[in-house]
RODO-2510 file (C-alpha; in nm, 4 decimals, decimal comma):
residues 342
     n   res          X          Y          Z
     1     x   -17,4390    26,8600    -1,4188
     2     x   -17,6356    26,5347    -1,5867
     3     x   -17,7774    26,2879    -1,3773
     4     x   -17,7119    25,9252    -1,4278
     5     x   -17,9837    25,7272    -1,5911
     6     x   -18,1788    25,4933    -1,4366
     7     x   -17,9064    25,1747    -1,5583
     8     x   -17,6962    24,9824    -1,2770
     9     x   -17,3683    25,2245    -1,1909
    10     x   -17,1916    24,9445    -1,2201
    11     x   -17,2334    24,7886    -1,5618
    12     x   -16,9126    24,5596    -1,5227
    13     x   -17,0777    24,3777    -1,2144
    14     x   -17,3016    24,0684    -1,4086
    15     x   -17,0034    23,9723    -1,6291
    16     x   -16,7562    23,9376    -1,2724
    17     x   -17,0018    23,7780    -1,0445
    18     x   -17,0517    23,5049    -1,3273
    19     x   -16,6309    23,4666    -1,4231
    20     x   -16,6536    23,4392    -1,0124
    21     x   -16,9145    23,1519    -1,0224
    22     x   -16,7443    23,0111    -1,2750
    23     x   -16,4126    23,0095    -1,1005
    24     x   -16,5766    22,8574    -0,8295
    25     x   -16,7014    22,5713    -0,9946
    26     x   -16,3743    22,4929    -1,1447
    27     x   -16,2054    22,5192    -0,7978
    28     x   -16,4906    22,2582    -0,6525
    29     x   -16,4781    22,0746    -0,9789
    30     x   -16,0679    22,0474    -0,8981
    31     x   -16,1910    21,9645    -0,5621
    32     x   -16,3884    21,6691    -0,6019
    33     x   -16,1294    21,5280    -0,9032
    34     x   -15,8726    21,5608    -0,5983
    35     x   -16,0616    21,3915    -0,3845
    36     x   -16,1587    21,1109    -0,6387
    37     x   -15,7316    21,0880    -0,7573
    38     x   -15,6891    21,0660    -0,3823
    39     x   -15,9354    20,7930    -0,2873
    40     x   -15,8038    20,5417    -0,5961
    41     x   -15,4252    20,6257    -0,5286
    42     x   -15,5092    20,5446    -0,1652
    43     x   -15,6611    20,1979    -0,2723
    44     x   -15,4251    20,1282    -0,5351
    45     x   -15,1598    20,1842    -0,2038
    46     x   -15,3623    19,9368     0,0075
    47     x   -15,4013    19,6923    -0,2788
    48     x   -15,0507    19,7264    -0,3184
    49     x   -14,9404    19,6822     0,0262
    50     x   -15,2028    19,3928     0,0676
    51     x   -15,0184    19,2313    -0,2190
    52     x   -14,6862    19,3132    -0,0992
    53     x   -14,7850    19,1233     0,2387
    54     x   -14,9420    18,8656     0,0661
    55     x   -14,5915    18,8011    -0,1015
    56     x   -14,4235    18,7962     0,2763
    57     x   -14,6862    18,5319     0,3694
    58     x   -14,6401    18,3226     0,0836
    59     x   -14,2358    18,3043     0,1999
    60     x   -14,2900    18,2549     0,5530
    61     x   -14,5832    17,9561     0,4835
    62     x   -14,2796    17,8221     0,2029
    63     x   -14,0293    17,8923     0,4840
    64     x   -14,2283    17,6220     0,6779
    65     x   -14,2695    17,3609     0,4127
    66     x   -13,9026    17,3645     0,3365
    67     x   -13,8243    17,3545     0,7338
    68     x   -14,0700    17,0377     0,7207
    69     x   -13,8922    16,8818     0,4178
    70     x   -13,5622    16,9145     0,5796
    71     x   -13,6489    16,7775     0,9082
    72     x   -13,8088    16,4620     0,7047
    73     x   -13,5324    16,4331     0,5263
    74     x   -13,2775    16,4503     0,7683
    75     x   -13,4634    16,2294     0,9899
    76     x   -13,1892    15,9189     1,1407
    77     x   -13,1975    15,6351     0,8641
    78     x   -13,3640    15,3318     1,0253
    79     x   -13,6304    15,0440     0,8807
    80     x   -13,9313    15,2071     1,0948
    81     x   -14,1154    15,5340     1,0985
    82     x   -14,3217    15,6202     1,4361
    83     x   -14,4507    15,8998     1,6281
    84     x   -14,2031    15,9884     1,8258
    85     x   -13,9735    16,1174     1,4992
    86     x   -13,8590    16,4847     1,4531
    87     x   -14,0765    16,5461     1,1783
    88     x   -14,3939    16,4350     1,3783
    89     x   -14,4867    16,6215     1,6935
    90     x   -14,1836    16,9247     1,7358
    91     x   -14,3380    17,2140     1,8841
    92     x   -13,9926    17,3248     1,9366
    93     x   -13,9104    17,3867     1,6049
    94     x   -14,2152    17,3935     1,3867
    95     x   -14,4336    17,6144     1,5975
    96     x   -14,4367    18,0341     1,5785
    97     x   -14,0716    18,0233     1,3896
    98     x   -13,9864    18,3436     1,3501
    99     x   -13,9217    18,4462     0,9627
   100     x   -13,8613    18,8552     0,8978
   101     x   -14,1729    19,0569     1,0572
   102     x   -14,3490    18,7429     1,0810
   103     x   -14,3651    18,3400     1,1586
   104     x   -14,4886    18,0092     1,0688
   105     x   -14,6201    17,7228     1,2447
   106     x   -14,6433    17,3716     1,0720
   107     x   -14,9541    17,1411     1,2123
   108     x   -15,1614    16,8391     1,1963
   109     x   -15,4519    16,6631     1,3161
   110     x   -15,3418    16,3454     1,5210
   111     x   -15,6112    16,0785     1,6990
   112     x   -15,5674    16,0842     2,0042
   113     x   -15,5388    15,6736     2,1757
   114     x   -15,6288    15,7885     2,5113
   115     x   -15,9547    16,0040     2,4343
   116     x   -16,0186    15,8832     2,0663
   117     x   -16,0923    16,1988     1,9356
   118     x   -15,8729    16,4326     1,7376
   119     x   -15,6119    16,6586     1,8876
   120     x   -15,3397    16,9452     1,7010
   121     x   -14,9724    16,8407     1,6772
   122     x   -14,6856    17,0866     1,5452
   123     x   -14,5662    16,8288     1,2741
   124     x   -14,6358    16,6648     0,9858
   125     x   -14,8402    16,3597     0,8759
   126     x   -14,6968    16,0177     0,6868
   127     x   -14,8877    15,9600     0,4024
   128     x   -14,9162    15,6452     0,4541
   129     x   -15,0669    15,6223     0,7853
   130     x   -15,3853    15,6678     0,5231
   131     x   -15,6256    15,4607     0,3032
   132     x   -15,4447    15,4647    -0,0862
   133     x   -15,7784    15,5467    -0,2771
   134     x   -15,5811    15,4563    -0,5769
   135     x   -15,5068    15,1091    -0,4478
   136     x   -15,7436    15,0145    -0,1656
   137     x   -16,0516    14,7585    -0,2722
   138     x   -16,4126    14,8371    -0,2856
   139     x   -16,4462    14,7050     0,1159
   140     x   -16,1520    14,8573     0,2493
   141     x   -16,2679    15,2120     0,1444
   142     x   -16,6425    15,1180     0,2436
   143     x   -16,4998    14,9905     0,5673
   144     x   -16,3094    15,3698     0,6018
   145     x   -16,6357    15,5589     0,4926
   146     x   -16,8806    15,3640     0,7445
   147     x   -16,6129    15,4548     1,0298
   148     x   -16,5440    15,8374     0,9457
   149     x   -16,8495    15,9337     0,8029
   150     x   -17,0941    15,7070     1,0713
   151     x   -17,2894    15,6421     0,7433
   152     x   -17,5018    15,2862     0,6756
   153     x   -17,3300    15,0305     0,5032
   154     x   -17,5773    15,1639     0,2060
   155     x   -17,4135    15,4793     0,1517
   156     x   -17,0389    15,3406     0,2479
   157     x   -17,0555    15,1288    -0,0331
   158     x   -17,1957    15,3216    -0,2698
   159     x   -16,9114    15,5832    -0,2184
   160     x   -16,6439    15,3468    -0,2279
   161     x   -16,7855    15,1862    -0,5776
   162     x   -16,7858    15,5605    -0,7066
   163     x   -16,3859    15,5556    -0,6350
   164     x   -16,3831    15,2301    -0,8079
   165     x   -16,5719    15,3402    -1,1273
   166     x   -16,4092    15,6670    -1,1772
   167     x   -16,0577    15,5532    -1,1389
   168     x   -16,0975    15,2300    -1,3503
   169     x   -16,1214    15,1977    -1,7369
   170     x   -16,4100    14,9923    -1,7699
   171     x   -16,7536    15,1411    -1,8341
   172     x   -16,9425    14,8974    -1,6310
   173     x   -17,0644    14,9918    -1,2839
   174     x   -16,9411    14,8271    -0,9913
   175     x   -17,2825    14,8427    -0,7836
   176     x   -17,6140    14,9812    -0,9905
   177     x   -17,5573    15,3315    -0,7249
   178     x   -17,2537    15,4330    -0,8956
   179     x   -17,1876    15,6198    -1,1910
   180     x   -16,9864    15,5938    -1,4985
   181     x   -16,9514    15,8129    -1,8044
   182     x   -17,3591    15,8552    -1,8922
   183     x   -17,3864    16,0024    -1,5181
   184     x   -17,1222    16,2458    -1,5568
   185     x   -17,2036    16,3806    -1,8904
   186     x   -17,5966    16,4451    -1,7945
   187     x   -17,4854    16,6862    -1,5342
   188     x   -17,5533    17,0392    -1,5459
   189     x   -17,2063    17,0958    -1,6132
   190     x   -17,0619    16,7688    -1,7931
   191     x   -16,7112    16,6648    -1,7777
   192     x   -16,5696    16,3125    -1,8442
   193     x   -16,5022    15,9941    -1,6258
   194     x   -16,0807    16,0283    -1,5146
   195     x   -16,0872    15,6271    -1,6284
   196     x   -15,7314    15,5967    -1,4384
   197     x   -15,5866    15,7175    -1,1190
   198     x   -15,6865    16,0367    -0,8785
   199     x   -15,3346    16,3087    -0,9315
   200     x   -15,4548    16,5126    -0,6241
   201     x   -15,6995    16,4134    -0,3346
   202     x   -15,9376    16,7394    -0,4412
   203     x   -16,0661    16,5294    -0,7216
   204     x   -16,2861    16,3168    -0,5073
   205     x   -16,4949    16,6547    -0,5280
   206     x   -16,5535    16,5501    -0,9082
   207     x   -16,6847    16,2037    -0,7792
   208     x   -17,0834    16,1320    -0,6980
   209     x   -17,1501    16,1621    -0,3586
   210     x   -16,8209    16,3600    -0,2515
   211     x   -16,9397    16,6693    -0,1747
   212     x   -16,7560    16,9558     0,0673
   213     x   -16,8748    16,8418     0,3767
   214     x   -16,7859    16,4814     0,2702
   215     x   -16,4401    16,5368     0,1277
   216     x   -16,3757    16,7364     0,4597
   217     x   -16,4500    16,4325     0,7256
   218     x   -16,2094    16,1476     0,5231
   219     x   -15,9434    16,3729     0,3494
   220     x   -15,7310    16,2907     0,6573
   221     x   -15,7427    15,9232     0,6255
   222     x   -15,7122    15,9088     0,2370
   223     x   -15,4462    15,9312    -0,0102
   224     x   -15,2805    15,9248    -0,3301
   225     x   -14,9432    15,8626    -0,2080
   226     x   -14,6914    15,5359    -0,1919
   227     x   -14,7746    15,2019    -0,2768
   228     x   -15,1003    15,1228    -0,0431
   229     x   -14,8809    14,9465     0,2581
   230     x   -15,0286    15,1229     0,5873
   231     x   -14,7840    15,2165     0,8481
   232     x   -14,8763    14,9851     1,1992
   233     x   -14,6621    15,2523     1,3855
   234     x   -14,8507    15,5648     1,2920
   235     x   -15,2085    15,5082     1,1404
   236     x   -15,4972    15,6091     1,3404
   237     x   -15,7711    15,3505     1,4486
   238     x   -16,0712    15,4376     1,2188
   239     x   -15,7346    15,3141     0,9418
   240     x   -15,6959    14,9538     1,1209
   241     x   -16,0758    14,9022     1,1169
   242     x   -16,0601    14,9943     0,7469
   243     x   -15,8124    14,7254     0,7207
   244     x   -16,0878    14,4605     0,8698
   245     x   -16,0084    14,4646     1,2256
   246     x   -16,3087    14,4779     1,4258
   247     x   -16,3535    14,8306     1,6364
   248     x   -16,2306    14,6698     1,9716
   249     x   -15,8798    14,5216     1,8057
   250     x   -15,8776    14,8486     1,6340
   251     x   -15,8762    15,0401     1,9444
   252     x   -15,6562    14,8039     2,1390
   253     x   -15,3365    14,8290     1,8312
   254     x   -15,3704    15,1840     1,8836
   255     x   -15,3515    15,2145     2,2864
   256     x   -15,0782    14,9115     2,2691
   257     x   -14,8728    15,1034     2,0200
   258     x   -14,8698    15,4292     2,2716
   259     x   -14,7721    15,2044     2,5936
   260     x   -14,7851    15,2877     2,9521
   261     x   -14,8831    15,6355     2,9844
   262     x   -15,1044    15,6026     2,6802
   263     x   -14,9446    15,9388     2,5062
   264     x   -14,8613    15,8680     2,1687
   265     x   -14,4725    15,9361     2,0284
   266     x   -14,3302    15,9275     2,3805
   267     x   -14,0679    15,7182     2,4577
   268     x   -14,2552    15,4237     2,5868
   269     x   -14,3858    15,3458     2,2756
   270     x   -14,4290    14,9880     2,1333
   271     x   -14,2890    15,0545     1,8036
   272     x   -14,3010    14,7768     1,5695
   273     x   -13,9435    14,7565     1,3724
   274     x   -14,0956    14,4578     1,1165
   275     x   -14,3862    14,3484     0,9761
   276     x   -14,2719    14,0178     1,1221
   277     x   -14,3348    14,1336     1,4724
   278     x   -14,6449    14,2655     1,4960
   279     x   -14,8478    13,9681     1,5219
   280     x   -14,6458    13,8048     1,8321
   281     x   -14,6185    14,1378     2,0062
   282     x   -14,9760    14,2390     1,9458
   283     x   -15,0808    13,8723     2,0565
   284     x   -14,8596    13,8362     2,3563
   285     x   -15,0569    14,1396     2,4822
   286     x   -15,3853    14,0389     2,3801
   287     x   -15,5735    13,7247     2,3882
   288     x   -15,7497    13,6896     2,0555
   289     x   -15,9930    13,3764     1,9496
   290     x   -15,9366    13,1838     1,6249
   291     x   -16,1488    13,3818     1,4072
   292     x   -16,0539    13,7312     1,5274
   293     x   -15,6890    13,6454     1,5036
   294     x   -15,7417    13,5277     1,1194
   295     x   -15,8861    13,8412     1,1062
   296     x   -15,5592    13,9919     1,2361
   297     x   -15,3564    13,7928     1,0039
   298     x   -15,5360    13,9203     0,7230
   299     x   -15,5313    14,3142     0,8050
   300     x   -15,1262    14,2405     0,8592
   301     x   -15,0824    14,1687     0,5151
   302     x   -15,2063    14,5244     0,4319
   303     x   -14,9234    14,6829     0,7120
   304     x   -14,5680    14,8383     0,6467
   305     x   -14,3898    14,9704     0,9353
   306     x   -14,2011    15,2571     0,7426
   307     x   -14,3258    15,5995     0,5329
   308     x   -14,1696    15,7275     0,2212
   309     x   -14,4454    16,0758     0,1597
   310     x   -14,5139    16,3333     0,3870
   311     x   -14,8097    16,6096     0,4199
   312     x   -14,6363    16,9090     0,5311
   313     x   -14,9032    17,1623     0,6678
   314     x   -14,7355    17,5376     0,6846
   315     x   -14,9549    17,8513     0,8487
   316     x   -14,8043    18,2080     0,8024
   317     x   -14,8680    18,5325     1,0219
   318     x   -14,7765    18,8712     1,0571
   319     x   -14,8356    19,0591     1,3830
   320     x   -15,0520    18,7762     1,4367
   321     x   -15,3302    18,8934     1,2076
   322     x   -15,3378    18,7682     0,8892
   323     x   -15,2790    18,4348     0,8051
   324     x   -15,1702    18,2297     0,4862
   325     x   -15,1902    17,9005     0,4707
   326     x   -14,9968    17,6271     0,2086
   327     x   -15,0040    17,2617     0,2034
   328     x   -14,7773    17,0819     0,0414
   329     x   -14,6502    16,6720    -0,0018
   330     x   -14,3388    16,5784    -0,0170
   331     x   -14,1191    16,2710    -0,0493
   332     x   -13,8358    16,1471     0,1524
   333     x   -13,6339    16,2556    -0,0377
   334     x   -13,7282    16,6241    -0,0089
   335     x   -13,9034    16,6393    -0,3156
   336     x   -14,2272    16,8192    -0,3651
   337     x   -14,5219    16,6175    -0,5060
   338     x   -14,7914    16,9007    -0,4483
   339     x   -14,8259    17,2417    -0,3371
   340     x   -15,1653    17,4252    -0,2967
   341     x   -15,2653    17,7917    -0,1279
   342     x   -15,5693    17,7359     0,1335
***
C-alpha cells in the first residue's frame, strides 16, 4: 500500500473554514443592520407617539380657550366688568378640567391689593385693565415703564418715545434717544420701521430697547386691544399711576375697590357701575387736596368701567408631565383675535 504524501488529508478544509467566515460576517453584518432598522423604527415610534401627544395637548390647551371664551361670553349682561365675574377667578371650573387622558387649567397673574405683589388666579385677564400701546401718549407709557420696570425717568422715556416712533408715520424722532428708519436699517439684521400700529404685543421685541427680559416685566400691563379706556374695576395699581395718579392714590383706588376684607373679586367689593361715580365714591372715602384731586379728575377721563377683549391663558397636561401651553385673545363676543403656542 502507498503512503499519503506529505499534503493536508483534508484538502476541502481552507475553502469551508473561509465560506464559514464568510457566513459569519454576513450573519453579524445582518446583525448590526437589525440592530440599526431597530433603533430608527424605535425613534421614528417615539417621534411618532411624541407627536401624537403633542396633538392631545394641543386639544386639551384649545379645550381651555374655548371653555374661557364661553364663560366670557356667557357672562350676565350688565354696564360693568369686575373681579368678582365668572370668567375672572373660577378655580372651580377652569382649574385641572379633565379632557380624555388629560386636563387643562386656565390662569393669570393678578396684583394682589393687600400684599402688592403678584399672585396666580384660575381665570382670565380683561384687556383692558392694561396700558393701549397703540393709543396711550408718550407720558402715560413712560409713567407705566418707570413703575414696572423701577427704571429712571431717563430710560422710561426713552422707551416710551421708541413706541411712539415706530408706530407713527413720521420720520422725525420724538426725543434724540429714539430711533426711526436709519436706526433700524443699520442693524446687523435690518428690517423696516412698522410706521402704523403694533398687530400683536411680541412686536415690541422689534422696538429699541425691548429686549426679553424687558418685554417680560410690562407685557402684563400692555396691550393692543379696545379703544384705550382703562377699566377702574379691574386694573392693577402700577395701571392708575400710569394714568397720573400719584403712588399713594394709586394704592388707595386699588385697596378701596377690594373693600373690607381687602380680597379682591369677593363680594364686598366697591364696584364702580359708571364713570360718573367714581369720583364721589373714591372722594367720600378719601380726603384729597385741590391739586391731587385735579389730578384725579384728570386720570378719570382715561377710565371705563366695562371690558370688551379678553386674554385667555390655557395649560395642558397628561399624567401630569408634559405640558402645552396656548394663549389666546378673544372678544366678547367669542371671537378669537390671536392664538399663539408657548
Amino acid at each position: 500500500m502507498k503512503k499519503l504524501s506529505g499534503q493536508s488529508r483534508f484538502p476541502l478544509a481552507a475553502p469551508k473554514a473561509s465560506i464559514l467566515i464568510v457566513a459569519l460576517w454576513s450573519v453579524a453584518l445582518l446583525s448590526a443592520f437589525a440592530v440599526i432598522l431597530n433603533l430608527q423604527i424605535r425613534q421614528y415610534l417615539v417621534l411618532a407617539k411624541r407627536l401624537e401627544q403633542k396633538d392631545k395637548l394641543r386639544f386639551i390647551a384649545q379645550a381651555g380657550i374655548l371653555k374661557g371664551a364661553l364663560e366670557i361670553k356667557n357672562n350676565p349682561s350688565k354696564p360693568y366688568d369686575w373681579l368678582g365675574d365668572s370668567w375672572s377667578n373660577n378655580p372651580a371650573i377652569f382649574r385641572g378640567i379633565e379632557v380624555g387622558d388629560g386636563e387643562f387649567t386656565l390662569t393669570s397673574s393678578r396684583w394682589d391689593a393687600q400684599s402688592s405683589l403678584k399672585k396666580i388666579n384660575y381665570g382670565c385677564v380683561d384687556e383692558e385693565s392694561k396700558i393701549n400701546i397703540n393709543k396711550a401718549d408718550q407720558v402715560t407709557l413712560a409713567r407705566l415703564f418707570k413703575a414696572v420696570l423701577e427704571c429712571d425717568d431717563q430710560l422710561a422715556q426713552e422707551l416710551a418715545a421708541c413706541i411712539l416712533d415706530w408706530r407713527d408715520a413720521d420720520s422725525e424722532l420724538t426725543t434724540p434717544l429714539s430711533a426711526e428708519n436709519f436706526y433700524y436699517s443699520g442693524l446687523s439684521h435690518p428690517y423696516a420701521v412698522k410706521n402704523s400700529d403694533f398687530e400683536v404685543l411680541d412686536e415690541l421685541l422689534l422696538v429699541k430697547g425691548f429686549d426679553d427680559n424687558v418685554f417680560e416685566k410690562i407685557k402684563d400691563y400692555v396691550t393692543i386691544y379696545g379703544e384705550g379706556k382703562v377699566n377702574v374695576n379691574t386694573a392693577p395699581q402700577p395701571v392708575f399711576f400710569a394714568l397720573g395718579m400719584d403712588e399713594d392714590m394709586a394704592q388707595k383706588l386699588v385697596l378701596f375697590r377690594a373693600g373690607k376684607d381687602s380680597q379682591e373679586g369677593t363680594l364686598d367689593d366697591n364696584v364702580f357701575n359708571a364713570v360718573s361715580e367714581i369720583l364721589p365714591r373714591f372722594c367720600a372715602a378719601y380726603t384729597f387736596s385741590q391739586p391731587r384731586l385735579e389730578q384725579l379728575n384728570r386720570a378719570v377721563t382715561l377710565l371705563g368701567v366695562s371690558s370688551a377683549n379678553f386674554l385667555v391663558r390655557s395649560s395642558a397636561t397628561i399624567g401630569g408631565r408634559t405640558a402645552l401651553v396656548c394663549v389666546s385673545a378673544v372678544s366678547r363676543s367669542g371671537k378669537i383675535l390671536y392664538w399663539k403656542e408657548e
